[in-house]
N, CA, C and O of each residue as an XYZ file, in Angstrom:
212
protein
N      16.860    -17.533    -11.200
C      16.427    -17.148     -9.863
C      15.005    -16.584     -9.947
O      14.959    -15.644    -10.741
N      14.050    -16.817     -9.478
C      12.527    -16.467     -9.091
C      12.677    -15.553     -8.085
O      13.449    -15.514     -7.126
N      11.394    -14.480     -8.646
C      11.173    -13.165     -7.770
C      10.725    -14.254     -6.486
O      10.456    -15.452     -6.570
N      10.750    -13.485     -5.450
C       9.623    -13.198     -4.066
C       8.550    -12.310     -4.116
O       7.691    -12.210     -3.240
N       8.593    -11.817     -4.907
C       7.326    -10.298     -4.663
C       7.194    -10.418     -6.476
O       7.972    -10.813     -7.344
N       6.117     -9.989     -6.493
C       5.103     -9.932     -7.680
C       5.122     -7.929     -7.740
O       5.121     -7.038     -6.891
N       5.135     -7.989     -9.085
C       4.850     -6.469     -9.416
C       3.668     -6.304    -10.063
O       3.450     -7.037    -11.028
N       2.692     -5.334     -9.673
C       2.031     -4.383    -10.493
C       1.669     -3.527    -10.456
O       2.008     -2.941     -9.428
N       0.806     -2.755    -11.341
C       0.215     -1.344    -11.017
C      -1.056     -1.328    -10.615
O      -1.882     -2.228    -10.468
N      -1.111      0.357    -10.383
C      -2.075      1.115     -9.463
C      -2.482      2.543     -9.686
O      -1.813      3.489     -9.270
N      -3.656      2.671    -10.388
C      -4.035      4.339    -10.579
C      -4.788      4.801     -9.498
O      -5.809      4.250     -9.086
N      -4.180      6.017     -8.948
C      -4.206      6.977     -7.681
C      -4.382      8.275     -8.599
O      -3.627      8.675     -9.485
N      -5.727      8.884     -8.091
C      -5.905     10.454     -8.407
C      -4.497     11.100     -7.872
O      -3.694     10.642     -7.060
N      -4.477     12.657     -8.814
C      -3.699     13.001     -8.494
C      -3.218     13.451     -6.765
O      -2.051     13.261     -6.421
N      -4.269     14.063     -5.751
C      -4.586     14.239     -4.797
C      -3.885     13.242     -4.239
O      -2.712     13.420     -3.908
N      -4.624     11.869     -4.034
C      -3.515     10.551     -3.646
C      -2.333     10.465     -3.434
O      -1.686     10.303     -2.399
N      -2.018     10.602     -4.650
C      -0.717     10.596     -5.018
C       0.248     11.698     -4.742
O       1.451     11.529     -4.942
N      -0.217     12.778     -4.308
C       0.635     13.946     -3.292
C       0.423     12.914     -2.122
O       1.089     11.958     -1.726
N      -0.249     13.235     -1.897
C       0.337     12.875     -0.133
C       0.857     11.375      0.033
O       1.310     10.885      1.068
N       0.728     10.876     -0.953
C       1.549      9.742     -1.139
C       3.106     10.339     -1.145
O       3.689     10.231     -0.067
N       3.323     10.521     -1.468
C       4.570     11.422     -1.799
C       5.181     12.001     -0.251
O       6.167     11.769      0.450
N       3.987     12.872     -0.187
C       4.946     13.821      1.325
C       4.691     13.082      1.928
O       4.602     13.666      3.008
N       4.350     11.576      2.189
C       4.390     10.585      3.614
C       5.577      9.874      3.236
O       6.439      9.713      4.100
N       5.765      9.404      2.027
C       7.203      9.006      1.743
C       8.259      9.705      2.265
O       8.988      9.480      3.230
N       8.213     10.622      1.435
C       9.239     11.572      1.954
C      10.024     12.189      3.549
O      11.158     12.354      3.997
N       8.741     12.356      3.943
C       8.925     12.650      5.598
C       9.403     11.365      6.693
O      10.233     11.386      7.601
N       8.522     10.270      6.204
C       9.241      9.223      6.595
C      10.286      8.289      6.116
O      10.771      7.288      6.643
N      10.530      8.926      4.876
C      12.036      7.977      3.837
C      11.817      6.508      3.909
O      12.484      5.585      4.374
N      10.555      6.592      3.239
C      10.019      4.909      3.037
C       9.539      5.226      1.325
O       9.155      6.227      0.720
N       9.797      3.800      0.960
C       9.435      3.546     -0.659
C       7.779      3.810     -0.842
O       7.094      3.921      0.175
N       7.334      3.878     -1.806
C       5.822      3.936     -2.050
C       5.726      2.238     -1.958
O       4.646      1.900     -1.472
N       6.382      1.386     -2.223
C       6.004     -0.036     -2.175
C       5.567     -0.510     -0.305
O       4.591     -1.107      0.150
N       7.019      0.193      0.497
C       6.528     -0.063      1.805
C       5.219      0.255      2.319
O       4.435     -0.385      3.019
N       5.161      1.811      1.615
C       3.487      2.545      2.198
C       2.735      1.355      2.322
O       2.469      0.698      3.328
N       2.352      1.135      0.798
C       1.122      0.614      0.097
C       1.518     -1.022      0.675
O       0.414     -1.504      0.424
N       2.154     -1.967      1.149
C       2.169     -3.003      1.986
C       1.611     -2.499      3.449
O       0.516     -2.944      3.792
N       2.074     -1.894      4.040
C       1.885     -1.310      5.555
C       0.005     -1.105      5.226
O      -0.822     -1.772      5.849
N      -0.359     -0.129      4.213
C      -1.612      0.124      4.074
C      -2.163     -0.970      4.078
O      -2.763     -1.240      5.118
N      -2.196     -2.427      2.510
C      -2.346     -3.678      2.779
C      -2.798     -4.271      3.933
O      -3.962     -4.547      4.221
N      -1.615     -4.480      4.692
C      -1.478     -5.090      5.828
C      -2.416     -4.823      6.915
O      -2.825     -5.620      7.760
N      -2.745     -3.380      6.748
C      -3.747     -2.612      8.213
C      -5.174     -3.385      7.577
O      -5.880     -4.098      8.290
N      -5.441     -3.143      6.260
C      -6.492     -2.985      5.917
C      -7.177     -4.543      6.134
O      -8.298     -4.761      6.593
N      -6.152     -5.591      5.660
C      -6.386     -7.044      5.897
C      -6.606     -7.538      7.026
O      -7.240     -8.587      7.146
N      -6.072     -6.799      8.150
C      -6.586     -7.053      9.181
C      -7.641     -6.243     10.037
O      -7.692     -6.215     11.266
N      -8.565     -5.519      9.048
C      -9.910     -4.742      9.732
C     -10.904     -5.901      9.754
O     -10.762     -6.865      9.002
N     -11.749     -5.815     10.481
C     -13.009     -6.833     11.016
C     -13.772     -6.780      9.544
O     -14.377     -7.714      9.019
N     -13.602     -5.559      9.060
C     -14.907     -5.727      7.755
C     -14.182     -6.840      6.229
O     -14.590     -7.625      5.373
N     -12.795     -6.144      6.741
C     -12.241     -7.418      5.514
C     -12.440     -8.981      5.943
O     -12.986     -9.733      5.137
N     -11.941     -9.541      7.380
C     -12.077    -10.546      7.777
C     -13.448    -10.783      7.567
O     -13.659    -11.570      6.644
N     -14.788    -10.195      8.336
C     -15.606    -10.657      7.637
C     -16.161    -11.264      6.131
O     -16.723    -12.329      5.874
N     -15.687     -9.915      5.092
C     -16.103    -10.086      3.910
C     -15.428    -11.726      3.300
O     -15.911    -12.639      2.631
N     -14.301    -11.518      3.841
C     -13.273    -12.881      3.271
C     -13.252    -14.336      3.630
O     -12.585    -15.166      3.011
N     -14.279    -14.697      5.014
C     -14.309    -15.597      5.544
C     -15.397    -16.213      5.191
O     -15.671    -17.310      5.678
């Protein structure tokens, strides 16, 4: 059986990585959801579309 989703890593100062944490937490979402949702916003800002097109 073949994944759907690809894994890897990611170094986040420590700072980051708190409030990475208490946004998880408060909202009871995985750090994988965050960091897709983040993804997702960011792919669709005008400066990425620009840069990418």
């Amino acid at each position: 059986m073949s994944r759907t989703t690809s894994i890897f890593s990611v170094s986040l100062p420590p700072e980051m990585l708190e409030e990475l944490e208490q946004v998880r937490k408060v909202e009871r979402r995985t750090r994988s959801e965050l960091i897709r949702e983040a993804l997702r916003r960011y792919f669709r800002t005008d400066a990425f579309t620009r840069s990418a097109g």
